[in-house]
N, CA, C and O atoms as a CHARMM CRD file, in Angstrom:
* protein
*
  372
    1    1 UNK  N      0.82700  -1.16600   0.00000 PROA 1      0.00000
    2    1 UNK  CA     0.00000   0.00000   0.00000 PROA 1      0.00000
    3    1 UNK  C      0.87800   1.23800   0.00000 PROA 1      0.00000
    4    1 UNK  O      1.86100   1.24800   0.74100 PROA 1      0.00000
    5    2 UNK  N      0.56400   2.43200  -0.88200 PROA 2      0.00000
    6    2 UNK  CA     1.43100   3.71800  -0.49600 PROA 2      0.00000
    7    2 UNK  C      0.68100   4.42400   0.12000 PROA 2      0.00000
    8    2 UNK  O     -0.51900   4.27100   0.34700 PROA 2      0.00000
    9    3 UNK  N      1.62400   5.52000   0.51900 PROA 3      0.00000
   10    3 UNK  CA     1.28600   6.55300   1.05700 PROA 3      0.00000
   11    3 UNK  C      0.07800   7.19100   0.36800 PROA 3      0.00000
   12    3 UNK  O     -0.38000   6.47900  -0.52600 PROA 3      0.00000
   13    4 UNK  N     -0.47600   8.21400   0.53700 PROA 4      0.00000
   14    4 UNK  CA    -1.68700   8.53700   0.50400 PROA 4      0.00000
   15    4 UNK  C     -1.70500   9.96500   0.07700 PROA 4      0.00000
   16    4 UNK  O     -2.70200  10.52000  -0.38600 PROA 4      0.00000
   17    5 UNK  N     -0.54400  10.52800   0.26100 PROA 5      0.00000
   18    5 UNK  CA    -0.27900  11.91300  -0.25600 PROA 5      0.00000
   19    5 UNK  C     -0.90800  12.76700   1.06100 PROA 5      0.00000
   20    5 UNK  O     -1.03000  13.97900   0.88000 PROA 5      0.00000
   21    6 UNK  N     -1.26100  12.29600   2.19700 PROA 6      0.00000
   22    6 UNK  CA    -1.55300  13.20100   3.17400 PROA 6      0.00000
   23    6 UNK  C     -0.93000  12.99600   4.68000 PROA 6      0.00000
   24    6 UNK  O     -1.47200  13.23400   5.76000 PROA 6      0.00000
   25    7 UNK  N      0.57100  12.40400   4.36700 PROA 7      0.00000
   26    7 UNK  CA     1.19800  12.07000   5.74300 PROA 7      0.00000
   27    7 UNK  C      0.75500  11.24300   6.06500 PROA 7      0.00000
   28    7 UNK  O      0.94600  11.24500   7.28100 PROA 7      0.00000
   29    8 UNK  N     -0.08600   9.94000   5.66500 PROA 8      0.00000
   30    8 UNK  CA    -0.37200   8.35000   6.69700 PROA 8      0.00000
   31    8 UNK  C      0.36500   7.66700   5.87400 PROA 8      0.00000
   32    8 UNK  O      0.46100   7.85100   4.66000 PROA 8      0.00000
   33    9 UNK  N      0.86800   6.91200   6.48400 PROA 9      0.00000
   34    9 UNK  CA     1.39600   5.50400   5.93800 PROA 9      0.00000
   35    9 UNK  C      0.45400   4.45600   5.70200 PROA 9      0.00000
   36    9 UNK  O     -0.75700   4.65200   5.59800 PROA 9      0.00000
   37   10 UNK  N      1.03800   3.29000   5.61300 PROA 10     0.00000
   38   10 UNK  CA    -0.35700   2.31600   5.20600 PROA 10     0.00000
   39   10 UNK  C     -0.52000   1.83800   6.47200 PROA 10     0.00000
   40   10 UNK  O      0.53600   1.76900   7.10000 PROA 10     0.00000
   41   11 UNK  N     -1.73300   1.40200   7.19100 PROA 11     0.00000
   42   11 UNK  CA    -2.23400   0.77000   7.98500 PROA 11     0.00000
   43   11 UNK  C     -2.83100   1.90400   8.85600 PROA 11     0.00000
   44   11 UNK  O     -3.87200   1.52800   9.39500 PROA 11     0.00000
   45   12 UNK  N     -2.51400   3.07800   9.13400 PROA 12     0.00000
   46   12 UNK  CA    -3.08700   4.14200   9.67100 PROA 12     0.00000
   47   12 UNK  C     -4.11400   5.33200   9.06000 PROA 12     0.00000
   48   12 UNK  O     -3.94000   5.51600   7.85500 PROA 12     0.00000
   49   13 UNK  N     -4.67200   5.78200   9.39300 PROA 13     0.00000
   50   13 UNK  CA    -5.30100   7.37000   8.75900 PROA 13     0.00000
   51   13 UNK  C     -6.20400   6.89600   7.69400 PROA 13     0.00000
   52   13 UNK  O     -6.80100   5.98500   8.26700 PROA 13     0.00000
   53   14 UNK  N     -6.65600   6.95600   6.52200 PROA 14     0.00000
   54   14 UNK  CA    -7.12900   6.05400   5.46900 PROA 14     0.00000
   55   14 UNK  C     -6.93100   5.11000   5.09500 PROA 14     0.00000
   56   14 UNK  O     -7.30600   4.57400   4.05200 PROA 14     0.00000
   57   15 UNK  N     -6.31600   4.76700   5.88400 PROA 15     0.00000
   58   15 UNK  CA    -5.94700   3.06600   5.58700 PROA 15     0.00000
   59   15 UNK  C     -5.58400   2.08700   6.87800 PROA 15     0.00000
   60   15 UNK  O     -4.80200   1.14200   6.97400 PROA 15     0.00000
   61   16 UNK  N     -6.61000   2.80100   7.96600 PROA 16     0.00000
   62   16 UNK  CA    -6.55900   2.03500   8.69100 PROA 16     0.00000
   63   16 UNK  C     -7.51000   0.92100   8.90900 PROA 16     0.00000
   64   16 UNK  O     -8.10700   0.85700   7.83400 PROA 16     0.00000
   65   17 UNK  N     -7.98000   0.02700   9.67200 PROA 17     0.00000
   66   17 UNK  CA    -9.08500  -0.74500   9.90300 PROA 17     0.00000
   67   17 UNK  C     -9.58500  -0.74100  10.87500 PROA 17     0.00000
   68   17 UNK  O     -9.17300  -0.23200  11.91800 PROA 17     0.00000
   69   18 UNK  N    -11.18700  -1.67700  10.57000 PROA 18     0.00000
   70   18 UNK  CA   -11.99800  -1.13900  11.76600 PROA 18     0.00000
   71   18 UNK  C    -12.79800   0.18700  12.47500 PROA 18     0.00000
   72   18 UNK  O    -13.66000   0.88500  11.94200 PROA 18     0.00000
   73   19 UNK  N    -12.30500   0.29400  13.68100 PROA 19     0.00000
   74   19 UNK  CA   -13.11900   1.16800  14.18600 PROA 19     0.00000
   75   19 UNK  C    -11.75500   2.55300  13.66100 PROA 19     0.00000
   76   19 UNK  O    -12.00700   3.40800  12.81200 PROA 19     0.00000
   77   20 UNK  N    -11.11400   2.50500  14.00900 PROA 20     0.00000
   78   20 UNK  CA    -9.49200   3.14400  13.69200 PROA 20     0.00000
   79   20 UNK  C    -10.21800   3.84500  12.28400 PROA 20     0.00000
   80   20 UNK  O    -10.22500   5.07100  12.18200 PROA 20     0.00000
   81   21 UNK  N    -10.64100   3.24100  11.53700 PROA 21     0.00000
   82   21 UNK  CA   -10.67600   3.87000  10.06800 PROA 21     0.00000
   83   21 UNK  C    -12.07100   4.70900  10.05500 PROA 21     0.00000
   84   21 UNK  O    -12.10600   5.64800   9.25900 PROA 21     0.00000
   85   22 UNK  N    -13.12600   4.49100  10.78300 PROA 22     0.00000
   86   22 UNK  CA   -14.42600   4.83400  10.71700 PROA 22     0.00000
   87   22 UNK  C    -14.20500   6.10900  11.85400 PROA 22     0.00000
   88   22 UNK  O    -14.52000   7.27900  11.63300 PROA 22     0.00000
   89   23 UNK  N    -13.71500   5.70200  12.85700 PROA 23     0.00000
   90   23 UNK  CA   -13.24400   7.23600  13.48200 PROA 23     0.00000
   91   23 UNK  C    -12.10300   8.39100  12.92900 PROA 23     0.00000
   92   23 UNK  O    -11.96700   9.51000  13.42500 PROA 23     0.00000
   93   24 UNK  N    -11.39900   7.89700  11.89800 PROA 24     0.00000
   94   24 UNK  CA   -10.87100   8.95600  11.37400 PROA 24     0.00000
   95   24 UNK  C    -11.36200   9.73700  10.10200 PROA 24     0.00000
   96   24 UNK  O    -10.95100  10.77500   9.58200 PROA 24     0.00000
   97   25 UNK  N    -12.44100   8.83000   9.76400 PROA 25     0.00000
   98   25 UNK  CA   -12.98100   9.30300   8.09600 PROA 25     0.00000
   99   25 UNK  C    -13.90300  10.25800   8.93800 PROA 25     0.00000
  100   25 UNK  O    -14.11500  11.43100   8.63200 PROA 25     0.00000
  101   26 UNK  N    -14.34400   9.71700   9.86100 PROA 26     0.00000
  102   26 UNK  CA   -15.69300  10.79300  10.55200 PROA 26     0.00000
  103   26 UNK  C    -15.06600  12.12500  10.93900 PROA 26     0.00000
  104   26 UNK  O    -15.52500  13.14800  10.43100 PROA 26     0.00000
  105   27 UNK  N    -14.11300  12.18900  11.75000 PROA 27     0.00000
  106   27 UNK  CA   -12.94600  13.31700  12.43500 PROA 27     0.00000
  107   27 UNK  C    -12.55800  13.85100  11.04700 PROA 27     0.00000
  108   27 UNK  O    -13.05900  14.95700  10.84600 PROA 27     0.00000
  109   28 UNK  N    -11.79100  13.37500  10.00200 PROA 28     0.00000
  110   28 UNK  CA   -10.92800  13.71900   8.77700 PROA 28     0.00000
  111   28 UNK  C    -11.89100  15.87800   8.37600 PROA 28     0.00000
  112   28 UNK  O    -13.10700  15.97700   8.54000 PROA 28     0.00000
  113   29 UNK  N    -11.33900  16.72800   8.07200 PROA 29     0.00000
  114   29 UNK  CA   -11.52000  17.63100   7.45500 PROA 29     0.00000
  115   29 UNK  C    -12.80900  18.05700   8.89400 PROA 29     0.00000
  116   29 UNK  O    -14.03800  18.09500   8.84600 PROA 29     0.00000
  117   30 UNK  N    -11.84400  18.32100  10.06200 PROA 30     0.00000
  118   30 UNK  CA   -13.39700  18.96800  10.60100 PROA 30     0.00000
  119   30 UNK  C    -14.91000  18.07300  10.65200 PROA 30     0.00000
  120   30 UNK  O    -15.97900  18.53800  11.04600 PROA 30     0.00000
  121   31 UNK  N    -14.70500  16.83700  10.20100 PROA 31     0.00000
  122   31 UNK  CA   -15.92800  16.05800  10.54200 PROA 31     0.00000
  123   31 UNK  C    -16.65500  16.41900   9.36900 PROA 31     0.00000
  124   31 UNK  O    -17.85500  16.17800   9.50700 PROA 31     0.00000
  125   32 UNK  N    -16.42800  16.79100   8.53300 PROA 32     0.00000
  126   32 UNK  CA   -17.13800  16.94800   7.02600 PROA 32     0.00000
  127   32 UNK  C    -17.02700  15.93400   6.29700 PROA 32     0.00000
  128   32 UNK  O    -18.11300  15.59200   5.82900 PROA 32     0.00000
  129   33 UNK  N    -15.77800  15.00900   5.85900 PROA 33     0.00000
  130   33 UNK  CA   -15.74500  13.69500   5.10200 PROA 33     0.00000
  131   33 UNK  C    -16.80500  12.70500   5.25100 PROA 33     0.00000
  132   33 UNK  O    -17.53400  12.30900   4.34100 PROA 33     0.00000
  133   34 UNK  N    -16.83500  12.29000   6.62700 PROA 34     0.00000
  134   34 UNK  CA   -18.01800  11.31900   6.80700 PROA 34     0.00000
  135   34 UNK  C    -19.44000  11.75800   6.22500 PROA 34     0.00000
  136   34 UNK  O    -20.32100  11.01100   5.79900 PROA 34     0.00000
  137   35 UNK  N    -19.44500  12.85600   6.29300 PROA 35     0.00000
  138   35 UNK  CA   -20.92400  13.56200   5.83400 PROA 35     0.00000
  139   35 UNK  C    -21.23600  13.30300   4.01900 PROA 35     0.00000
  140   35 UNK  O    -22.27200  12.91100   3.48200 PROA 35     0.00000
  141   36 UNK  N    -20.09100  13.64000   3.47500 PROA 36     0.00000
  142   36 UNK  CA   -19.89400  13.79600   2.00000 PROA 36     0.00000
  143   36 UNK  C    -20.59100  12.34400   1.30200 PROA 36     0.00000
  144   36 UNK  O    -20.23600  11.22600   1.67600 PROA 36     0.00000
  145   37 UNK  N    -21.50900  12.54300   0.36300 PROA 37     0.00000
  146   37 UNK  CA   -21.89300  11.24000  -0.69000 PROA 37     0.00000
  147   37 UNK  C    -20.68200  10.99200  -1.26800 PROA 37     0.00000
  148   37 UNK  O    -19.90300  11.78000  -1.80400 PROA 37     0.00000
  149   38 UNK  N    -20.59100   9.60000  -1.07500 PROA 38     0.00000
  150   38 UNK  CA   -19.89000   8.61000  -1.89000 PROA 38     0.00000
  151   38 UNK  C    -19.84600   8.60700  -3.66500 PROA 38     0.00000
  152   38 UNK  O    -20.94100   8.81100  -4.18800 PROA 38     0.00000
  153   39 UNK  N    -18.79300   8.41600  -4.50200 PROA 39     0.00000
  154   39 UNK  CA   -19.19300   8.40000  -5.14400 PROA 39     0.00000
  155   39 UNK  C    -19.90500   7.33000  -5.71300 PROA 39     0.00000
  156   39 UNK  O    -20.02800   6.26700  -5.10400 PROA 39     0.00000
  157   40 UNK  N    -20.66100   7.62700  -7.46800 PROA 40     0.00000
  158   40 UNK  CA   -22.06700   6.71700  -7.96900 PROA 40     0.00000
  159   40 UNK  C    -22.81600   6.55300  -7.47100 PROA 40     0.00000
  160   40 UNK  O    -23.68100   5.76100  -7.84700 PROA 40     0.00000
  161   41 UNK  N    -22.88100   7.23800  -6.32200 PROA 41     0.00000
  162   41 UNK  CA   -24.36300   6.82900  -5.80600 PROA 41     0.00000
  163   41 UNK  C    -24.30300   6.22000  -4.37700 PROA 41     0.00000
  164   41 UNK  O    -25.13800   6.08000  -3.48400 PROA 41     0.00000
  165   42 UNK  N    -23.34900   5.99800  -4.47400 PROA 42     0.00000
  166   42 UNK  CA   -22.94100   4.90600  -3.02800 PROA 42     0.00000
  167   42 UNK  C    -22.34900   3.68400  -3.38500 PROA 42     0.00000
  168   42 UNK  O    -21.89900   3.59900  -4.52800 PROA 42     0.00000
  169   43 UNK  N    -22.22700   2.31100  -2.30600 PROA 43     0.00000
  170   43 UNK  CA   -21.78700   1.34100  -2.72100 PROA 43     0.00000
  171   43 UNK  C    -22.61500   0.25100  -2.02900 PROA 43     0.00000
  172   43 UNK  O    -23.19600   0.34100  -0.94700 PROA 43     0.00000
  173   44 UNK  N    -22.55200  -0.87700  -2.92700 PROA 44     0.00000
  174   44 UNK  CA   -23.52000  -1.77800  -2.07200 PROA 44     0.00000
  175   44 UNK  C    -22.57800  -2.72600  -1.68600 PROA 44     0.00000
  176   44 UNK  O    -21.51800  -3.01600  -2.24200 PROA 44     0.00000
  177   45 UNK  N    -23.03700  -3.14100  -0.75800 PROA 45     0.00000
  178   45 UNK  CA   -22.20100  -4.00200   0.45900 PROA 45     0.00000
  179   45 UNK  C    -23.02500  -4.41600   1.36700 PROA 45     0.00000
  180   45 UNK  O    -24.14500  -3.94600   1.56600 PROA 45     0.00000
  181   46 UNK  N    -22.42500  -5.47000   2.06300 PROA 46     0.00000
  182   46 UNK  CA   -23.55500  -6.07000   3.28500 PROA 46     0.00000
  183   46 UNK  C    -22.86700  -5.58500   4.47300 PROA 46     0.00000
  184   46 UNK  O    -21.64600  -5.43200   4.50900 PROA 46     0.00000
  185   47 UNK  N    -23.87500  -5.27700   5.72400 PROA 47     0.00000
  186   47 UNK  CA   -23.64900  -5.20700   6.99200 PROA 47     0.00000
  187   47 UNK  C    -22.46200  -6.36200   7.66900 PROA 47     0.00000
  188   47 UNK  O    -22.71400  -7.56500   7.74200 PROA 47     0.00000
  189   48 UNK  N    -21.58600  -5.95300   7.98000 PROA 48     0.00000
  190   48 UNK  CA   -20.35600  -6.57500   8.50100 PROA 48     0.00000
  191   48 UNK  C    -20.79500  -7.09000  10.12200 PROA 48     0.00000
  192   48 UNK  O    -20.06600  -7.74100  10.87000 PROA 48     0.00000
  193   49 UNK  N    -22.15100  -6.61900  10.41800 PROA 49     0.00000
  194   49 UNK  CA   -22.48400  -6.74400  11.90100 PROA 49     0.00000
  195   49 UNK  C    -23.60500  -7.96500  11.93500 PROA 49     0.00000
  196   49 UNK  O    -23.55100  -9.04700  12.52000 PROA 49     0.00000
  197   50 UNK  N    -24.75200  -7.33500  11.00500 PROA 50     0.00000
  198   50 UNK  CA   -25.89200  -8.31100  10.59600 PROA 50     0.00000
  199   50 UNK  C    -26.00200  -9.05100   9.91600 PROA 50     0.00000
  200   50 UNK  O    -26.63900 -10.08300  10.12200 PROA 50     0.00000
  201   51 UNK  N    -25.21200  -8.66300   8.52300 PROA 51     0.00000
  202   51 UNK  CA   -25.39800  -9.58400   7.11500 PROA 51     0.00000
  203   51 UNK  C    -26.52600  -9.00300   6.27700 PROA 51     0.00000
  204   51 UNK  O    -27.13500  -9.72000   5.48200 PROA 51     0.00000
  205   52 UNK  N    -26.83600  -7.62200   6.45200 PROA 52     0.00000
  206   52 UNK  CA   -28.12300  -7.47800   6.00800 PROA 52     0.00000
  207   52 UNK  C    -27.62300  -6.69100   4.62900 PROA 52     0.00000
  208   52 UNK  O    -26.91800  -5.78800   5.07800 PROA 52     0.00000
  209   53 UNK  N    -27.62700  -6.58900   3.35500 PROA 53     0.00000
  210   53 UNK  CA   -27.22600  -5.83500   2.45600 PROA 53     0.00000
  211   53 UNK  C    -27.98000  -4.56800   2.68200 PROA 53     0.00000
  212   53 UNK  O    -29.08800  -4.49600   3.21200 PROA 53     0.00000
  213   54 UNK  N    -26.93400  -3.11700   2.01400 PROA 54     0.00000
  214   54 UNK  CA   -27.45100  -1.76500   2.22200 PROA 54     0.00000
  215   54 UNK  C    -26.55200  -1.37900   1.80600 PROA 54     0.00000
  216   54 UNK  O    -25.54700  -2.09000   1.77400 PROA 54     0.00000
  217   55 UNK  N    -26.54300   0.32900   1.16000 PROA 55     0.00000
  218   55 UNK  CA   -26.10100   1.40900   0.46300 PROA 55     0.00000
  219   55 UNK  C    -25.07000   2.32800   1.26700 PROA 55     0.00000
  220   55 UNK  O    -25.41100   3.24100   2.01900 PROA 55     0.00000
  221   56 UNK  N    -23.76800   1.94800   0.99200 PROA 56     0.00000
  222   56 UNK  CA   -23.22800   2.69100   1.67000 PROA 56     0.00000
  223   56 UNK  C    -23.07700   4.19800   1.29300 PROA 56     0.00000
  224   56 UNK  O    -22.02800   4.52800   0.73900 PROA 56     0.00000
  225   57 UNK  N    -24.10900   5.22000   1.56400 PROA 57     0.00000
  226   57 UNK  CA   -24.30300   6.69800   1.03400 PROA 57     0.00000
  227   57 UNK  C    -23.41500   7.47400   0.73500 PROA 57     0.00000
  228   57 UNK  O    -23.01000   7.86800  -0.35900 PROA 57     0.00000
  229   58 UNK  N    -22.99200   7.78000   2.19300 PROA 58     0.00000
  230   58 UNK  CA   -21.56400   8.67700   2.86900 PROA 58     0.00000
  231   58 UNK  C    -20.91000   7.58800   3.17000 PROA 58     0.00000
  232   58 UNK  O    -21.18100   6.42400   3.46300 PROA 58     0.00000
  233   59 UNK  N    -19.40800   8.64900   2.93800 PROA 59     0.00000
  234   59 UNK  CA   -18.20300   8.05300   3.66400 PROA 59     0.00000
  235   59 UNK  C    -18.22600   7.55800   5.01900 PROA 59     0.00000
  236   59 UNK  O    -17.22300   6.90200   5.29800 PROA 59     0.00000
  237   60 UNK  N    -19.37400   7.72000   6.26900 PROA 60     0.00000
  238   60 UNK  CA   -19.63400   6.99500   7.38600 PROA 60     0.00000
  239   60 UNK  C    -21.20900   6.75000   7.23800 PROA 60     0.00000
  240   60 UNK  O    -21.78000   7.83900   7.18000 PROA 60     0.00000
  241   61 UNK  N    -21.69000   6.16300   7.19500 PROA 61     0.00000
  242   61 UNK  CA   -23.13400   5.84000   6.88900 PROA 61     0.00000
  243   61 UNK  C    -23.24800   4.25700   8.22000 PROA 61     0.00000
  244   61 UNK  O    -22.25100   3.81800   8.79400 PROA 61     0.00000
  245   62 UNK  N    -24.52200   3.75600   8.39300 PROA 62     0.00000
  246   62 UNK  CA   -24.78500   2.85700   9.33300 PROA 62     0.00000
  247   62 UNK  C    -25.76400   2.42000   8.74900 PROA 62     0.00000
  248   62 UNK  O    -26.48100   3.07700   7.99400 PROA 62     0.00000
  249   63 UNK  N    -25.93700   0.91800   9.12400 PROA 63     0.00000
  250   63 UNK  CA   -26.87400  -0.24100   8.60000 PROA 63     0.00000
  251   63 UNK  C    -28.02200   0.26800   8.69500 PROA 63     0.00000
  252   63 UNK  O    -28.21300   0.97700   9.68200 PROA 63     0.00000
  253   64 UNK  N    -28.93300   0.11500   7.90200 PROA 64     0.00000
  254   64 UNK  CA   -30.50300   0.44800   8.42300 PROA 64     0.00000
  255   64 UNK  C    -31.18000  -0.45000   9.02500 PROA 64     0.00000
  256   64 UNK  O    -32.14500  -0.17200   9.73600 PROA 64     0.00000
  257   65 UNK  N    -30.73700  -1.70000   8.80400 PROA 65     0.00000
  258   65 UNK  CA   -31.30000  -3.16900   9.93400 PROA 65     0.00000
  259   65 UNK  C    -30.50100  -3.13000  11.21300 PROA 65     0.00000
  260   65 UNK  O    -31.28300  -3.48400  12.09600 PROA 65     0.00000
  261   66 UNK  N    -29.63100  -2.94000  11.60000 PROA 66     0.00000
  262   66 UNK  CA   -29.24500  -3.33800  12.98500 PROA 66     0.00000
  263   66 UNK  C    -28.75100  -1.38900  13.60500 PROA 66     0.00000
  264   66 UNK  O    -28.84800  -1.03000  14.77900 PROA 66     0.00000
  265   67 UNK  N    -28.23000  -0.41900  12.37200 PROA 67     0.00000
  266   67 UNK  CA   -27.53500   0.11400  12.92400 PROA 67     0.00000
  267   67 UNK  C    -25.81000   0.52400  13.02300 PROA 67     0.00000
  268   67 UNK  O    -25.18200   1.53100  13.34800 PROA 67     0.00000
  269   68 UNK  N    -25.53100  -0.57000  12.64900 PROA 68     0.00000
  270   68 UNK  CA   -23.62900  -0.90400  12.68000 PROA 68     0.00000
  271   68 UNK  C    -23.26400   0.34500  11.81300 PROA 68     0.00000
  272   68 UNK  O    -23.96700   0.69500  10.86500 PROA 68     0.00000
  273   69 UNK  N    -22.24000   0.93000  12.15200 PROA 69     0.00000
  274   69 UNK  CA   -21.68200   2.14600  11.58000 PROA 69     0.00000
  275   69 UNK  C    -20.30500   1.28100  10.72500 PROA 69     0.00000
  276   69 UNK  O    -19.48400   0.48100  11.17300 PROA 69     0.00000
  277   70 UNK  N    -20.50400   1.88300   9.24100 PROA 70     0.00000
  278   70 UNK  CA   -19.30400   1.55100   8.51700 PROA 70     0.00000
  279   70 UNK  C    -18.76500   2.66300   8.00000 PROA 70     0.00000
  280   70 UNK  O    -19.37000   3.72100   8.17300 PROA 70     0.00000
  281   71 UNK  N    -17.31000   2.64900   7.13600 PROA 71     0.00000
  282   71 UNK  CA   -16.79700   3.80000   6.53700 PROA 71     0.00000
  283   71 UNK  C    -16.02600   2.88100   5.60500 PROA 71     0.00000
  284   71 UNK  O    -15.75400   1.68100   5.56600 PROA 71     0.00000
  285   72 UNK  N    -15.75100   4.15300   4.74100 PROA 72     0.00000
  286   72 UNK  CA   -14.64300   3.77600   3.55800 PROA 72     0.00000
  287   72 UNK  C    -13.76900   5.18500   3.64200 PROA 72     0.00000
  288   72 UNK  O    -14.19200   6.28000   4.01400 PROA 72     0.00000
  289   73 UNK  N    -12.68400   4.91500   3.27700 PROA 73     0.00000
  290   73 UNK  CA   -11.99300   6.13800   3.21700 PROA 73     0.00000
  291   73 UNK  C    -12.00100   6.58200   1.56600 PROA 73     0.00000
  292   73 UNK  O    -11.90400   5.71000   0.70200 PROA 73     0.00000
  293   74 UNK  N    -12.13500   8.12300   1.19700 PROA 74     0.00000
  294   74 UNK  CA   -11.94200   8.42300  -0.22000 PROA 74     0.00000
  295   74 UNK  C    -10.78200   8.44900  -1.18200 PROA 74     0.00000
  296   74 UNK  O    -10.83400   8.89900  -2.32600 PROA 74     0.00000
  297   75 UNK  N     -9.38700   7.74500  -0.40000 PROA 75     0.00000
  298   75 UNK  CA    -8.69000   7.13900  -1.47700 PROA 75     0.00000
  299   75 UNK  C     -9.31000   5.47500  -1.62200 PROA 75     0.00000
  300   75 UNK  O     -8.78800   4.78800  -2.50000 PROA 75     0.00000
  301   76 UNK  N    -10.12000   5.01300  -0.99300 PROA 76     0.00000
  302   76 UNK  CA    -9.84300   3.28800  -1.50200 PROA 76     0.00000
  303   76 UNK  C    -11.90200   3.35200  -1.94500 PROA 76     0.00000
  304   76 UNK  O    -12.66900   2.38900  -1.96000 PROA 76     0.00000
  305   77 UNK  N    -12.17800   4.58400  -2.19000 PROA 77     0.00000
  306   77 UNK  CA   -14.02200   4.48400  -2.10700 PROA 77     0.00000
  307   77 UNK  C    -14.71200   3.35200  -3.27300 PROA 77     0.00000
  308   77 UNK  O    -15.71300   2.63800  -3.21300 PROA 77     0.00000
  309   78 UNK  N    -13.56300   3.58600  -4.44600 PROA 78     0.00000
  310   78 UNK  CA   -13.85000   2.74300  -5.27400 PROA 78     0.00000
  311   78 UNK  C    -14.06300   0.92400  -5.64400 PROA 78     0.00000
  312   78 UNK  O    -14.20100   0.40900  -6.75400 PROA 78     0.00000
  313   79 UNK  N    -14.02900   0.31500  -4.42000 PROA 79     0.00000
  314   79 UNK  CA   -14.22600  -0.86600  -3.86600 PROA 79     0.00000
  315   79 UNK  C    -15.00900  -1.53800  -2.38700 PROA 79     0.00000
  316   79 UNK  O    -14.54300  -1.42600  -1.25300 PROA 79     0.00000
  317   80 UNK  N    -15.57700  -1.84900  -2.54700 PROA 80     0.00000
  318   80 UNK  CA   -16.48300  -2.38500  -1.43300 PROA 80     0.00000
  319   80 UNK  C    -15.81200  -3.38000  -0.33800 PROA 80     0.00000
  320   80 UNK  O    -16.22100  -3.59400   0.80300 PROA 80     0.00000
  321   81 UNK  N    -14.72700  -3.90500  -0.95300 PROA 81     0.00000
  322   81 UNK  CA   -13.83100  -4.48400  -0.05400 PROA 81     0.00000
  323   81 UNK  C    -12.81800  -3.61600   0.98300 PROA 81     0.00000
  324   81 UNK  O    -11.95500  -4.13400   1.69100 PROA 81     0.00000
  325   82 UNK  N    -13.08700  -2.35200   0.91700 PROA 82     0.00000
  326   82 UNK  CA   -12.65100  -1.42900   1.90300 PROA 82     0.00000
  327   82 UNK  C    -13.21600  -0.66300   2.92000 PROA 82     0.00000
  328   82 UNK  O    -12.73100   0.30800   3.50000 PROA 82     0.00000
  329   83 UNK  N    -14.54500  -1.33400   3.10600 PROA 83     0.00000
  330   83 UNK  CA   -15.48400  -0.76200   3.75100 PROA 83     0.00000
  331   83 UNK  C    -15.11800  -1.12300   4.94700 PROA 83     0.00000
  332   83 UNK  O    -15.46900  -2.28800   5.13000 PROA 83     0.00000
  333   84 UNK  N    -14.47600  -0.59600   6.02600 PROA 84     0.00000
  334   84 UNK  CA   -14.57300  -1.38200   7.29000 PROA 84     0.00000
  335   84 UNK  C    -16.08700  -1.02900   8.39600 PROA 84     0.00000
  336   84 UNK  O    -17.02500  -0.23300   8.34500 PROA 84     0.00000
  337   85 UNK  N    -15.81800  -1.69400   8.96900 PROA 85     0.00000
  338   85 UNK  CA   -17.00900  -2.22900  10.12000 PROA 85     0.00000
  339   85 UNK  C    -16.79400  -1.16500  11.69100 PROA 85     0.00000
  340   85 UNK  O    -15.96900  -1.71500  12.42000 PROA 85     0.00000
  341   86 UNK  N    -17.14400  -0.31600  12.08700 PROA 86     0.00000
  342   86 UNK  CA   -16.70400  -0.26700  13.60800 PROA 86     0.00000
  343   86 UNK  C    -16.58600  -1.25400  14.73300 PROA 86     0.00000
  344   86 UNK  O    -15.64000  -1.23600  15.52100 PROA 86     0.00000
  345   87 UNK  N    -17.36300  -1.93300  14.77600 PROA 87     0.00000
  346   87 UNK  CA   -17.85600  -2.99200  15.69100 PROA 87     0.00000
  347   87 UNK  C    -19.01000  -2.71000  16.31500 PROA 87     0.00000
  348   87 UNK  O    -19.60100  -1.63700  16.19400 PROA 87     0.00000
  349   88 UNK  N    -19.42400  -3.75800  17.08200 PROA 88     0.00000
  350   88 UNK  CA   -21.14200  -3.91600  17.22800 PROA 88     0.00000
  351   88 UNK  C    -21.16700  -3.32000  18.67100 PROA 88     0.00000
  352   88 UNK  O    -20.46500  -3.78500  19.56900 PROA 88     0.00000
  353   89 UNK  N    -21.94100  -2.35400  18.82900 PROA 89     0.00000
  354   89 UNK  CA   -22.64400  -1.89300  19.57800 PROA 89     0.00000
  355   89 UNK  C    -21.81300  -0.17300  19.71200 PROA 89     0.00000
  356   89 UNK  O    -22.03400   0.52500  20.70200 PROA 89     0.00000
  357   90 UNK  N    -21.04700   0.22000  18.77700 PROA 90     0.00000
  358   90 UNK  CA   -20.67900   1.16000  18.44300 PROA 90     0.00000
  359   90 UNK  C    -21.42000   2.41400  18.21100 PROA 90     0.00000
  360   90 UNK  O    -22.22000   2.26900  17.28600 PROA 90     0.00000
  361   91 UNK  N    -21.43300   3.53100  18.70000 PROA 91     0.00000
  362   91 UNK  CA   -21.99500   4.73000  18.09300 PROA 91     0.00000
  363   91 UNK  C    -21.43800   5.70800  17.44500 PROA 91     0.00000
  364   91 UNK  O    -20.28900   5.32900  17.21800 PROA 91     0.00000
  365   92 UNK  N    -21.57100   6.62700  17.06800 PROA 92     0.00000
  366   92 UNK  CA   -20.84400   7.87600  16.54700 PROA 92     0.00000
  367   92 UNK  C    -20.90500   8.82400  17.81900 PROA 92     0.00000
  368   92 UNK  O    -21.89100   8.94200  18.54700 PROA 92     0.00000
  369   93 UNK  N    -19.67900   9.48600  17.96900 PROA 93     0.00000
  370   93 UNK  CA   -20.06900  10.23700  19.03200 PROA 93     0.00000
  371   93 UNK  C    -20.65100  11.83000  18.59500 PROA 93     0.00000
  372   93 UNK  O    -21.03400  12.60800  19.46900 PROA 93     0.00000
């Protein structure tokens, strides 16, 4: 993985996992990134908590069946295999 062009290395900042990645996309730019539509429309993917398929909108968006908060960061948005999961029983603060 490279750098990112914004000071993270790989495994941290946009390219971290988990909850690590869903709390920094949310924080990233003043807390504006998480807010921002995804591009095409969004991405479809299943709930990493429930299994329930749903639209990932925004860069932090949450299941509409259980709730579970996911993110993608906007260098990797273009794949659904980068969606990480926070973990279950997680909120946004």
């Amino acid at each position: 993985m490279k750098n990112c062009g914004c000071g993270h290395t790989a495994g941290v900042g946009p390219y971290a996992k988990g909850r690590e990645l869903v709390e920094f996309v949310n924080a990233a730019h003043g807390g504006e990134i998480g807010k921002k539509p995804g591009p095409g429309g969004g991405l479809a993917t299943t709930c990493q908590g429930c299994g329930a398929p749903f639209i990932l909108m925004t860069f932090v968006d949450s299941c509409p069946a259980c709730g579970g908060i996911h993110a993608v960061s906007p260098p990797r948005c273009s794949d659904p295999a980068h969606i990480q999961f926070a973990g279950e029983g997680y909120r946004l603060p």
